[in-house]
Backbone as CSV, one residue per row, in Angstrom:
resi,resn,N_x,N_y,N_z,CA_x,CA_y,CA_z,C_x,C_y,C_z
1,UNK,-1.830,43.606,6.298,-1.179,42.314,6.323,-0.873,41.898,4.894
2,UNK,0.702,41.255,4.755,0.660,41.025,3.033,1.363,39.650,3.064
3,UNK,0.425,38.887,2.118,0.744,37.385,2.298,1.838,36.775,0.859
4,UNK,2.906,36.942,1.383,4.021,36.716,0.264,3.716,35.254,-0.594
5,UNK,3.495,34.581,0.028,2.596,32.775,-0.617,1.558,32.551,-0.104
6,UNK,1.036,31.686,-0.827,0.046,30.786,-0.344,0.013,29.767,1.047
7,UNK,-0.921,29.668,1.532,-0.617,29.175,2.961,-0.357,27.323,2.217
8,UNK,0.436,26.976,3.203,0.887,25.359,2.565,-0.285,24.428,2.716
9,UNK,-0.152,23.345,2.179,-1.638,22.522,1.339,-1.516,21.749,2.902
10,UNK,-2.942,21.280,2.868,-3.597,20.930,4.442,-2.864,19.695,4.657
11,UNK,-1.998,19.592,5.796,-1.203,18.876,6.109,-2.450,17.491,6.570
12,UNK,-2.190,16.565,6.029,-3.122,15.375,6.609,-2.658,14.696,7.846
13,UNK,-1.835,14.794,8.329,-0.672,14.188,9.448,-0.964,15.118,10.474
14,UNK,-1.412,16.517,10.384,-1.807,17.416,11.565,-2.972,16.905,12.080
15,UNK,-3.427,17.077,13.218,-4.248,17.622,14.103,-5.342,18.736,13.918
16,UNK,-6.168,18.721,12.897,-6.869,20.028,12.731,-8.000,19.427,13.500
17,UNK,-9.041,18.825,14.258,-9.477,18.449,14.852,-9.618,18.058,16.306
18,UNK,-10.610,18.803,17.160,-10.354,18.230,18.338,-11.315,17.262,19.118
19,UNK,-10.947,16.517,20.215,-11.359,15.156,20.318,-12.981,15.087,20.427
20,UNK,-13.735,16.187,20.727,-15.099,16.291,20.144,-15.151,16.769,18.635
21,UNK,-14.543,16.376,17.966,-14.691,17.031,16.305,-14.723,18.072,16.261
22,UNK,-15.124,19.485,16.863,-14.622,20.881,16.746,-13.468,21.220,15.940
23,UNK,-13.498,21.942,14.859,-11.775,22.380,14.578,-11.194,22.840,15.586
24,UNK,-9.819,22.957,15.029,-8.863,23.732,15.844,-8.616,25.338,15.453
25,UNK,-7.977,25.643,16.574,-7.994,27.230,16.025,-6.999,27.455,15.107
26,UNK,-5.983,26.188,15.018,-4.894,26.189,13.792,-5.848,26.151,12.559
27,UNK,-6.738,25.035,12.758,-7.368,25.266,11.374,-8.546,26.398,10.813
28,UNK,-8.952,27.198,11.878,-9.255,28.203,11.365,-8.301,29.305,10.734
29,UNK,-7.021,29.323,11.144,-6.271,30.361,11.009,-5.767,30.002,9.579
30,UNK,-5.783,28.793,9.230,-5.562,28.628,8.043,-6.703,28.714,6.870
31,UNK,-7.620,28.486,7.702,-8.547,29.403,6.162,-9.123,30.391,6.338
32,UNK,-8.694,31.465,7.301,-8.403,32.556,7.218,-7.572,33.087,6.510
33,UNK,-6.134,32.328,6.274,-4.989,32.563,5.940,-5.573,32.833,3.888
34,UNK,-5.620,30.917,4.097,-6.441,30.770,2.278,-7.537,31.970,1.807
35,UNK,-8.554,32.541,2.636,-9.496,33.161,2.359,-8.547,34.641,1.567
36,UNK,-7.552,35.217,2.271,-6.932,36.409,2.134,-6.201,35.902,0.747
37,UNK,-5.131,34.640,0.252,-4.519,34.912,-0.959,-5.865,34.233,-1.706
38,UNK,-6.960,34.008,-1.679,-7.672,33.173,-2.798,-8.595,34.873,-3.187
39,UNK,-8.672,35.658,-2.214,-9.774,36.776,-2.200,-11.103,36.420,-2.289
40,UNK,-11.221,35.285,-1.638,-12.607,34.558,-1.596,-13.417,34.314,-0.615
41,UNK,-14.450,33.909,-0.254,-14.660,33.245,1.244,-14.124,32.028,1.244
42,UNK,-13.732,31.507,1.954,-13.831,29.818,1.829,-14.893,29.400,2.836
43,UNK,-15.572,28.394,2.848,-16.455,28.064,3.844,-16.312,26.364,3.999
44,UNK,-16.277,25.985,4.901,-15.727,24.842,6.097,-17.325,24.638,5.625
45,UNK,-17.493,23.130,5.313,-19.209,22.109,5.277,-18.837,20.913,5.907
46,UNK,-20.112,20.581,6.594,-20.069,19.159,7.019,-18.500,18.741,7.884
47,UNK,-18.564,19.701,9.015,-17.876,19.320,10.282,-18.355,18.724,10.764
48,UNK,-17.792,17.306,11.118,-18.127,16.044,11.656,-18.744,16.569,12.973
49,UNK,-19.955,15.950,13.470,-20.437,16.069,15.190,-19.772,15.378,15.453
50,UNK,-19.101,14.048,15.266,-18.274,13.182,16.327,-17.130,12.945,15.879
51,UNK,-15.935,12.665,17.208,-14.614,12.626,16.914,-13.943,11.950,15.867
52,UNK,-13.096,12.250,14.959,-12.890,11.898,13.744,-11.636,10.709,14.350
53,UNK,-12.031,9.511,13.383,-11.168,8.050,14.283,-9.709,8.374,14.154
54,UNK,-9.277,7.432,15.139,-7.470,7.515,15.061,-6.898,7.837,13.870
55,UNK,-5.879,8.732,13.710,-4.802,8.974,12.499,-4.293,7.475,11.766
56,UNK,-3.942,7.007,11.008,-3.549,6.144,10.421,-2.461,6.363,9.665
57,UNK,-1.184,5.275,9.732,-0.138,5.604,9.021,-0.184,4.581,7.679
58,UNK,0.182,5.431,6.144,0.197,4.255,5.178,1.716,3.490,5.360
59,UNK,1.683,2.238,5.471,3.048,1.180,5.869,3.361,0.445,4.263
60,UNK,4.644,0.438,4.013,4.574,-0.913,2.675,6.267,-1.489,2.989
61,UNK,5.960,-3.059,2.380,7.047,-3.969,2.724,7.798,-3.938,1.040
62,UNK,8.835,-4.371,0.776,9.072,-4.294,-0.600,10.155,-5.571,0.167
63,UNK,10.372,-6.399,-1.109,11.300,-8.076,-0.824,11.453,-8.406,-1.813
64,UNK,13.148,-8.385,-2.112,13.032,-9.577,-3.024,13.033,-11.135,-2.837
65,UNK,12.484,-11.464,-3.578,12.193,-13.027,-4.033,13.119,-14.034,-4.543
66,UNK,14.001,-13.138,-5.383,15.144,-13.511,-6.091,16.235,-12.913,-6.310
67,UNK,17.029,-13.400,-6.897,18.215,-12.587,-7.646,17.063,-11.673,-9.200
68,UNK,18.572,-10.723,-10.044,17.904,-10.122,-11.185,18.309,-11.212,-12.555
69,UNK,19.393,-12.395,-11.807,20.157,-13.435,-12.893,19.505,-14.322,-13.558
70,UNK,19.148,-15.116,-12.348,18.860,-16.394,-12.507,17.204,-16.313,-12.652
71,UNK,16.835,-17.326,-13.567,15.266,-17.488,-13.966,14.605,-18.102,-13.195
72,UNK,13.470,-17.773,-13.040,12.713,-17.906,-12.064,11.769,-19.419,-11.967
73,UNK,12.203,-20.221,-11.043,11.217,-21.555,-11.116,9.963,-21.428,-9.574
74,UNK,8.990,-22.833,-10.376,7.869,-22.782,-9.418,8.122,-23.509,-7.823
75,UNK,8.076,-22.717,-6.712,8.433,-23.619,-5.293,7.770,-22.655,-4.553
76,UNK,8.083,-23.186,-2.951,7.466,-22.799,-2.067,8.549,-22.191,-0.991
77,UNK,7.994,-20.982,-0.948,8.917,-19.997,0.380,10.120,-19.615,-0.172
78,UNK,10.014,-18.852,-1.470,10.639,-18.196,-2.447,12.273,-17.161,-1.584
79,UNK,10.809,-16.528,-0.454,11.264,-15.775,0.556,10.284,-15.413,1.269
80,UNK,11.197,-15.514,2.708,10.651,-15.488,3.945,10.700,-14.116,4.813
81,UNK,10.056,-13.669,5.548,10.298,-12.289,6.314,9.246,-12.486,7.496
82,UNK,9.179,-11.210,8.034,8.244,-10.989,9.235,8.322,-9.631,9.090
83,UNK,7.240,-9.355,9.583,6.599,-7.585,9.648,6.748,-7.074,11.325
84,UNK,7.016,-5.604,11.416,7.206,-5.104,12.561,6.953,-4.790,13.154
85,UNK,4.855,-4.628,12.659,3.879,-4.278,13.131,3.025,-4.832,13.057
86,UNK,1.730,-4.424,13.453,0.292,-4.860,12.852,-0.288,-3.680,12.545
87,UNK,-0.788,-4.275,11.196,-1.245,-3.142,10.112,-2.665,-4.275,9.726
88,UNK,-3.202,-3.720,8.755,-4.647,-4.196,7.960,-3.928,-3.484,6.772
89,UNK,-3.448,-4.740,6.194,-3.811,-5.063,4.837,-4.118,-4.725,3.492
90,UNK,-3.949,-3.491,2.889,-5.026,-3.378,1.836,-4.597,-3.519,0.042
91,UNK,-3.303,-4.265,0.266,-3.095,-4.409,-1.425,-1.856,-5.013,-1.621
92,UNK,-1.503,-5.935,-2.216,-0.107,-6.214,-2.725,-0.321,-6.502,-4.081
93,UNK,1.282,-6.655,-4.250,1.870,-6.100,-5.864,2.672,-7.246,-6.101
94,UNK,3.328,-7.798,-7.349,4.537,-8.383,-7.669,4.859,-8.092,-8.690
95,UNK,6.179,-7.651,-8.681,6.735,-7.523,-10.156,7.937,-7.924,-10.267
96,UNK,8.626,-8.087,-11.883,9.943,-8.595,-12.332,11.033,-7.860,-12.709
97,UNK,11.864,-8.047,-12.807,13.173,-7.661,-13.480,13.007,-7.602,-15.111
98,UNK,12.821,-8.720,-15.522,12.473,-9.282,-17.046,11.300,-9.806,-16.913
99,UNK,10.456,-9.754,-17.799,9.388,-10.058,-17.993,9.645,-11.763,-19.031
100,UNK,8.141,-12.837,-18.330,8.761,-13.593,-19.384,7.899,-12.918,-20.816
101,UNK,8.069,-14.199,-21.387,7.494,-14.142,-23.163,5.983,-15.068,-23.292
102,UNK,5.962,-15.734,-22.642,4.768,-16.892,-23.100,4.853,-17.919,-21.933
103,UNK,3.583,-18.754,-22.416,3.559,-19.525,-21.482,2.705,-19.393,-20.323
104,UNK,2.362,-20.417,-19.700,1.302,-20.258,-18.740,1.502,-19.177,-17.997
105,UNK,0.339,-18.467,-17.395,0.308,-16.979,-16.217,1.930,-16.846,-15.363
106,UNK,2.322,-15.574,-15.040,3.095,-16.118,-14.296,2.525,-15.862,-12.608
107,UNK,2.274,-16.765,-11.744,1.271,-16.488,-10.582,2.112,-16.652,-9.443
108,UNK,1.614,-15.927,-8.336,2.475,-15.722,-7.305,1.474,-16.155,-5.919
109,UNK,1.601,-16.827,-4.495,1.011,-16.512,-3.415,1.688,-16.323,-2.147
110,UNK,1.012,-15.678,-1.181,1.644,-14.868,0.092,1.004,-15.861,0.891
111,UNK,1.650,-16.059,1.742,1.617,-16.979,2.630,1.679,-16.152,3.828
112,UNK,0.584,-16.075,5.289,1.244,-15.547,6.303,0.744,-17.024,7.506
113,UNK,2.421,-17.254,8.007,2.060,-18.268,9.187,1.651,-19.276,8.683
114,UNK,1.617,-20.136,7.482,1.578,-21.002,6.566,0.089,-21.172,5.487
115,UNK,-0.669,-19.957,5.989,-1.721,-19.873,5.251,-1.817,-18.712,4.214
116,UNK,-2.306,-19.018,2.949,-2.340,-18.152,1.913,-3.451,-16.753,2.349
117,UNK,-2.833,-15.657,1.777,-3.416,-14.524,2.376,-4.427,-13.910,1.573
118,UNK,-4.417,-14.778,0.573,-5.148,-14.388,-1.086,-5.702,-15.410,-1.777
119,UNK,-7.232,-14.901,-1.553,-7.986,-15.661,-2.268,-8.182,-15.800,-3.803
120,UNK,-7.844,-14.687,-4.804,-7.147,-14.496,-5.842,-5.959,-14.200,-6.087
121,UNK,-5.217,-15.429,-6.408,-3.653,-14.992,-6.331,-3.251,-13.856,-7.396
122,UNK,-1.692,-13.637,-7.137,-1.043,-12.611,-7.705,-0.713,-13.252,-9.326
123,UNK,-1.040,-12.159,-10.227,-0.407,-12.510,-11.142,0.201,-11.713,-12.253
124,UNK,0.989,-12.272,-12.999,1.494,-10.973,-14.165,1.808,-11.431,-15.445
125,UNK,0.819,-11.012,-16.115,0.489,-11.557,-17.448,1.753,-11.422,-18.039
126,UNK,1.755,-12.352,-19.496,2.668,-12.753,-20.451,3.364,-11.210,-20.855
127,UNK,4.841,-10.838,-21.129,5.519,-10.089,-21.955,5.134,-8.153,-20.900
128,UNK,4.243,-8.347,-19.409,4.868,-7.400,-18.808,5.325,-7.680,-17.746
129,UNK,5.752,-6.674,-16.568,6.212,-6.835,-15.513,6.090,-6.359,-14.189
130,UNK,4.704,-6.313,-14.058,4.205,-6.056,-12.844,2.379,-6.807,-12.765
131,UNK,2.240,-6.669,-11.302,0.908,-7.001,-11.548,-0.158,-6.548,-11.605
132,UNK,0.189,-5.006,-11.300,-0.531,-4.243,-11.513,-1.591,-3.573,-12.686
133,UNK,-1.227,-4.232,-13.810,-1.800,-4.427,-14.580,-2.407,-5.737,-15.393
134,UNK,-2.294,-6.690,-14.345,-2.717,-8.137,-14.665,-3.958,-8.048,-14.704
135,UNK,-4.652,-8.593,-15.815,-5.894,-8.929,-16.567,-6.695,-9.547,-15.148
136,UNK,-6.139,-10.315,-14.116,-7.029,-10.592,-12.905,-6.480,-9.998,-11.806
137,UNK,-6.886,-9.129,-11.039,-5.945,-8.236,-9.878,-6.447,-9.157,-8.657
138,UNK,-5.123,-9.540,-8.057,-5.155,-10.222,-6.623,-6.387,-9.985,-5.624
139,UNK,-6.875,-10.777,-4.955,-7.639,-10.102,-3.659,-7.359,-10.612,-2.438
140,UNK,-7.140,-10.140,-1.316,-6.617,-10.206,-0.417,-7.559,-10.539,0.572
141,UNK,-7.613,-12.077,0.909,-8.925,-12.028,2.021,-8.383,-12.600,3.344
142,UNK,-7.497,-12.536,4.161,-6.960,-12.193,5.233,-6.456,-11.054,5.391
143,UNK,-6.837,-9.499,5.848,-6.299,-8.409,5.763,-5.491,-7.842,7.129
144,UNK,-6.145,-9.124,8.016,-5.045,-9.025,9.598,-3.833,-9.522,9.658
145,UNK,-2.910,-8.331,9.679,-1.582,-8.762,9.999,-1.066,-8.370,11.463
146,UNK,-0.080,-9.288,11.830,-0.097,-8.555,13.596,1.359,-8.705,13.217
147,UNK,2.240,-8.049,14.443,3.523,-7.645,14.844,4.126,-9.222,14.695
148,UNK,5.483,-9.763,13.848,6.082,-10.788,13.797,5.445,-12.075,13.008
149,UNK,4.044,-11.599,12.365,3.910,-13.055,11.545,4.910,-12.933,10.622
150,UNK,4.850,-14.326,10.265,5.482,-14.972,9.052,5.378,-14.940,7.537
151,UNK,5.814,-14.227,6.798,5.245,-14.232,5.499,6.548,-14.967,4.653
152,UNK,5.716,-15.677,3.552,6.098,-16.497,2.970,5.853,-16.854,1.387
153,UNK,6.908,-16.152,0.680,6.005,-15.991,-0.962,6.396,-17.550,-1.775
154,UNK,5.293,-17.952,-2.460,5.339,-18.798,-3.267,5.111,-18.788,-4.446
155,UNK,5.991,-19.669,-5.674,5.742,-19.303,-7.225,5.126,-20.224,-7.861
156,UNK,4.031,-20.646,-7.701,2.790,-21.448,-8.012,2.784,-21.620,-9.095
157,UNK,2.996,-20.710,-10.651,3.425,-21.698,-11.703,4.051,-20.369,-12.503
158,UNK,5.012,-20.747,-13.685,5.742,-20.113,-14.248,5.468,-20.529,-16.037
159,UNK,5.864,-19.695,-16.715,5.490,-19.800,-18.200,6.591,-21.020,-18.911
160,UNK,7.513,-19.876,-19.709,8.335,-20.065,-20.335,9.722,-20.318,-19.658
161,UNK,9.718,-19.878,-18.593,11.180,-19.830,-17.570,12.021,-18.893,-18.005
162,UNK,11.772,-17.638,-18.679,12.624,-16.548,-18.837,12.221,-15.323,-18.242
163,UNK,11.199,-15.249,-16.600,11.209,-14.472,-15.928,11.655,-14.452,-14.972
164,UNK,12.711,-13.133,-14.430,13.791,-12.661,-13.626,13.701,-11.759,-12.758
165,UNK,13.554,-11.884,-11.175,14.071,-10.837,-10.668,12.282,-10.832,-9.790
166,UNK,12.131,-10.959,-9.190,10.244,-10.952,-8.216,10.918,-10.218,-7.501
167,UNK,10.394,-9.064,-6.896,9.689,-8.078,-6.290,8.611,-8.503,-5.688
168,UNK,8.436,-8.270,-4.500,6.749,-8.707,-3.298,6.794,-7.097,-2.667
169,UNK,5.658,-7.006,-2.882,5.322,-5.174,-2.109,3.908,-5.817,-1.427
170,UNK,3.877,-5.459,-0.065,2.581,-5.684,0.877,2.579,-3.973,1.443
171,UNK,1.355,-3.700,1.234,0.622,-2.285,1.422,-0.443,-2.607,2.514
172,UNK,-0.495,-1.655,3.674,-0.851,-1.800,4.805,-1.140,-0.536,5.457
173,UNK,-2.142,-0.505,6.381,-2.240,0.836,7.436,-1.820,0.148,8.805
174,UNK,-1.628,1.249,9.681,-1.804,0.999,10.915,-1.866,1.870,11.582
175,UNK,-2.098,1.854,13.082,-2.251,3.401,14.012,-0.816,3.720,13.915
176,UNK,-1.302,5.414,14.697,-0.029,5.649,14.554,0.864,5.248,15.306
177,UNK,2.039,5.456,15.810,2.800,5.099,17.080,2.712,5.746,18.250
């Protein structure tokens, strides 16, 4: 038998598991497969005794807030949407077009169904443009979202008024379909 490549990297979206946790015989055949181009053993540890939980899909929303023109002031329901599922929750982001220069934080909150979804709001420090690197990272303490709530971003306070262009990203799982 002559193995022209490497067998392809373990698909996470497959099925190598069956509903008593047993592998599958796909997934033996594949490290059978690995064992032959690595010339190694490979050895399988700590196969779960019980069925490994539902598959999960990663979901994310991306919105703008604004135009990339016009500067950005402080109000409520910046922009509005609804989600298409129900997912849980596990991170959002905001970022700009232009970053401002100075001036108080620039801070952001998510609203779902008229209640804030974040107990540490969003924010994005002076002169960058995302929040992902904000000196205080958001926390998210409503992480239930269901099919058709309401989300609703608000710009709670602004610096200098020369930041342009909000971006809202909500990061989420859910089963699969």
């Amino acid at each position: 038998m002559t193995i022209d490549s490497p067998p392809p990297l373990l698909d996470v979206n497959a099925k190598w598991f069956l509903a008593d946790g047993r592998p599958t015989p796909e997934f033996y055949q594949y490290m059978r497969a690995l064992d032959l181009v690595a010339r190694a053993t490979v050895r399988v540890v700590n196969i779960p005794e019980t069925p490994l939980p539902d598959e999960v899909w990663n979901e994310y929303l991306v919105g703008a807030a604004s135009d990339e023109v016009v500067a950005l002031t402080a109000g409520t329901a910046k922009l509005t949407f609804r989600i298409p599922y129900t997912a849980t929750g596990t991170l959002v982001r905001a970022s700009l077009a232009t970053a401002q220069t100075s001036g108080a934080i620039f801070t952001v909150d998510i609203n779902k169904n008229g209640s804030s979804i974040l107990s540490t709001k969003l924010t994005i420090d002076n002169a960058e443009k995302t929040s992902k690197t904000a000196a205080t990272a958001a926390v998210i303490s409503n992480t239930t979202w269901t099919d058709d709530d309401e989300f609703t971003v608000d710009i709670d306070q602004v610096g200098d008024g020369t930041a342009k262009g909000l971006k809202i990203a909500l990061f989420g799982q859910r089963p699969a379909p």
